[in-house]
C-alpha positions as CSV (number, residue, x, y, z in Angstrom):
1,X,52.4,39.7,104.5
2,X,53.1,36.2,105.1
3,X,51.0,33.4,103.2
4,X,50.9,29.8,104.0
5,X,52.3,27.0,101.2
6,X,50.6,23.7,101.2
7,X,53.9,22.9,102.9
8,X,52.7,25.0,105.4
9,X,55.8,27.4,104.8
10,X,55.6,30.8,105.5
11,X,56.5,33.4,102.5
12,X,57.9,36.4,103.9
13,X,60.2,39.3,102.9
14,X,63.8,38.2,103.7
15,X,65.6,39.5,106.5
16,X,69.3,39.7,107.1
17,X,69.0,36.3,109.6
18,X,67.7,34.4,106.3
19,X,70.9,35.2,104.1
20,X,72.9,32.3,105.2
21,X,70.0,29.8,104.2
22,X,69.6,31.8,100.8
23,X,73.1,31.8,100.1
24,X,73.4,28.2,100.7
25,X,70.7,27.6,98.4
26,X,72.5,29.7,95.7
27,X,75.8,28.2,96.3
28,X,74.5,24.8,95.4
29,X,72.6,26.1,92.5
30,X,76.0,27.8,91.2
31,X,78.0,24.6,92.3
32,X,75.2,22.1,90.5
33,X,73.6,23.3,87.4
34,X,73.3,25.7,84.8
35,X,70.2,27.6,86.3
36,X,72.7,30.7,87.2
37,X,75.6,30.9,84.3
38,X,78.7,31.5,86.9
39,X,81.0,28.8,88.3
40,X,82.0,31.3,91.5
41,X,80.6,30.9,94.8
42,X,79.7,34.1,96.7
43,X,80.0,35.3,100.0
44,X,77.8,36.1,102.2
45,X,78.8,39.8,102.3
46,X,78.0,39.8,98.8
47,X,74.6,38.5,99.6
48,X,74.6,40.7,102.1
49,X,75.2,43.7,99.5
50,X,72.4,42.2,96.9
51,X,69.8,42.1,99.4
52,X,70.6,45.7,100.6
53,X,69.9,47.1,96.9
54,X,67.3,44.8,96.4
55,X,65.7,46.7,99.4
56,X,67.0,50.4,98.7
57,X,65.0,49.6,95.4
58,X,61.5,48.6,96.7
59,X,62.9,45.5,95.3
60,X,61.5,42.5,96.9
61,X,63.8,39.2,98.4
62,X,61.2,36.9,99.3
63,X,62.0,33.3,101.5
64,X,59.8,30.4,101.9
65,X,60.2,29.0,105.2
66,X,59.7,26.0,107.7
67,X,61.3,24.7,110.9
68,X,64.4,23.2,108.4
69,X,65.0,26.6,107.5
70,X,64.8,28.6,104.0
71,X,63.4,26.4,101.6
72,X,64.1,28.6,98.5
73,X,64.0,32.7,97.3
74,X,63.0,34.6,94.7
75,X,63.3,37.9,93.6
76,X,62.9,40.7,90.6
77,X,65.4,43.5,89.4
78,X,65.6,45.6,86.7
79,X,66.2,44.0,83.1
80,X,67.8,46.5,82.0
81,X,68.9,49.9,82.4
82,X,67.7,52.1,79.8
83,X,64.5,54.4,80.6
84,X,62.2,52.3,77.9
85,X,62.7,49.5,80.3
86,X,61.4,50.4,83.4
87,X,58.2,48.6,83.4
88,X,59.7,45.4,82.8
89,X,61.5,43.5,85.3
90,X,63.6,40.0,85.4
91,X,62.9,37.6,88.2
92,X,65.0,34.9,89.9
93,X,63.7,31.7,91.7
94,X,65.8,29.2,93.3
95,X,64.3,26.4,95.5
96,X,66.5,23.7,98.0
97,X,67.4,20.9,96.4
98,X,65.1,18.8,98.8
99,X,62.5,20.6,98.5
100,X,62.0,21.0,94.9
101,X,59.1,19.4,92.9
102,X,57.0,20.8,96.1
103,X,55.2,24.1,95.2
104,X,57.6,26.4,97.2
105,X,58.8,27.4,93.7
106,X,55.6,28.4,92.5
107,X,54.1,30.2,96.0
108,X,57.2,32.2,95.6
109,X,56.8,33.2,92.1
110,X,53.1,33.8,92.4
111,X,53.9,36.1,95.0
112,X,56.1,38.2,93.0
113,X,53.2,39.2,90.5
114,X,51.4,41.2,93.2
115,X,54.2,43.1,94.3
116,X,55.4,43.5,91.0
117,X,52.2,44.9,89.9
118,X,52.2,46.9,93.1
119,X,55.5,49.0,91.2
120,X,53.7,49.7,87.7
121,X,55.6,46.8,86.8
122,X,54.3,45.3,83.1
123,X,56.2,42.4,82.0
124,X,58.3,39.9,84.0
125,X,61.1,38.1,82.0
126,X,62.8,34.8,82.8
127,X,66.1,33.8,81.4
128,X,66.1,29.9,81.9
129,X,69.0,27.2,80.1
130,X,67.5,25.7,77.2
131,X,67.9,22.4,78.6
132,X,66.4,23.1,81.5
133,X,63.2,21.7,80.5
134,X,61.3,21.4,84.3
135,X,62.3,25.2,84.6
136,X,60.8,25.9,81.3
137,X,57.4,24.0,82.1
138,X,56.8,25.7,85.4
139,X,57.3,29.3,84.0
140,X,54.4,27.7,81.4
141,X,52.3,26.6,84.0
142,X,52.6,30.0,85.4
143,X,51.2,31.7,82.4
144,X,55.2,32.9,81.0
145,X,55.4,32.5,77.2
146,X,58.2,31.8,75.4
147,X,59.9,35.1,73.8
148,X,63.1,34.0,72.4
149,X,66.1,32.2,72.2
150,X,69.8,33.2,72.3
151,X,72.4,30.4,71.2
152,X,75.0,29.9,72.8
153,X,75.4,32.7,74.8
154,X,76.5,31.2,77.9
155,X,79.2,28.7,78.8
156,X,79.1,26.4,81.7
157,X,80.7,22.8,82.9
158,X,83.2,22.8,79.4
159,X,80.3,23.6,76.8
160,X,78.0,26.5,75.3
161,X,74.6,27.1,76.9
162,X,71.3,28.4,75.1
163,X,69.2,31.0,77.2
164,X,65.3,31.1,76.7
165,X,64.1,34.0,77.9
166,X,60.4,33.9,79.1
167,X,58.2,36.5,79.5
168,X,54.5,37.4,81.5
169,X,52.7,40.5,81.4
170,X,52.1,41.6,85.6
């Protein structure tokens, strides 16, 4: 089901003709900041690959959209492996740099609580740098409260990164 943004972009399930835009987006995020803790670019076949579990999963890819194209994605998978977890999922939300500060982030994480909840999904967790105060605030906003935080558990651009993870029950 598509919904409209006050950007009047449409939030849809991704298809495969939306992977280039999404892997753009995720490039630049990788290339830019610490919001994903790799320095390696990925391919589009590995896109390609993610989206197909995601979907063999039930797993929702959603893409906001306008006539300039994907304007950002987000998505949930499992946290972690173990039995005792499977009510809890881990989301991801990344937004194009021009569009940011826009409400595409938050249409797109809004929308993940429904279909979430639509799995017997419980909790949704957030992992988000510590100095990424904006991300932080709009996970806030959103009704995510702040669970914990692991020191230096990442490394990044020649230094040590804290992770806050986040969390909000579906």
């Amino acid at each position: 089901m598509a919904e409209a943004t006050p950007l009047q972009a449409q939030i849809r399930d991704a298809a495969e003709s939306d992977l280039e835009g999404l892997l753009a987006i995720y490039n630049d995020v990788v290339a830019t900041s610490t919001a994903i803790y790799s320095h390696l670019p990925v391919t589009l076949d590995e896109r390609r690959q993610w989206w197909r579990r995601r979907v063999a999963q039930q797993y929702p890819v959603l893409v906001a959209r306008d006539a300039s194209g994907v304007l950002g994605f987000a998505s949930f998978g499992d946290f972690r492996a173990w039995p005792g977890y499977r009510f809890t999922v881990e989301h991801s939300v990344h937004v194009r740099a021009d569009a940011r500060g826009r409400g595409v982030g938050t249409a797109l994480l809004t929308a993940l609580f429904p279909r979430a909840a639509a799995l017997n999904k419980h909790v949704m967790i957030g992992g988000v740098d510590a100095d990424n105060a904006p991300s932080i605030r709009f996970h806030e906003r959103l009704g995510f409260e702040r669970a914990g935080r692991l020191r230096e558990v990442g490394y990044k651009f020649e230094r040590w990164l804290d992770l806050v993870f986040l969390q909000r029950r579906i």
